[in-house]
Phi, psi and omega in degrees: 000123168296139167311179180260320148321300165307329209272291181342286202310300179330305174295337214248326168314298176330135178255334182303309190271055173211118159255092214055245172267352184293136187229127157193098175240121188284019180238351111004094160301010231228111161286320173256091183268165189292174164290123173273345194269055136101321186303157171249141227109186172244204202206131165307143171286118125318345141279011153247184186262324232254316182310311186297333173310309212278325163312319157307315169294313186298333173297298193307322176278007188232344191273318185301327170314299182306307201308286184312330183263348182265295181333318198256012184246285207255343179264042161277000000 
């Protein structure tokens, strides 16, 4: 039986779980994996829920940054 270490590497191999720059495979243990286009950082599991928690949130938090930055900045 494969680790659960073999299983990751196995998922993160898969071209199936890779939609572009997007990663989801529910049998990946991993909320975050490295980026494949080279770039450096990581990438959310979008199968998991917790992955999707944190996408959402940084989408809401990156959306409240503009918000806030147009108000007091640019709608005078």
């Amino acid at each position: 039986m494969a680790s659960q270490t073999e299983i990751n590497s196995q998922e993160y191999a898969d071209p199936k779980n890779w939609h572009g720059q997007l990663y989801a495979s529910r049998r990946d243990s991993r909320i975050a994996v490295p980026k494949k286009s080279g770039f450096h950082g990581y990438t959310v599991n979008f199968a998991k829920p917790l992955g999707i928690g944190i996408h959402v949130v940084n989408v809401i938090v990156l959306t409240a940054i503009v918000v806030f930055a147009y108000i007091h900045f640019f709608a005078k």
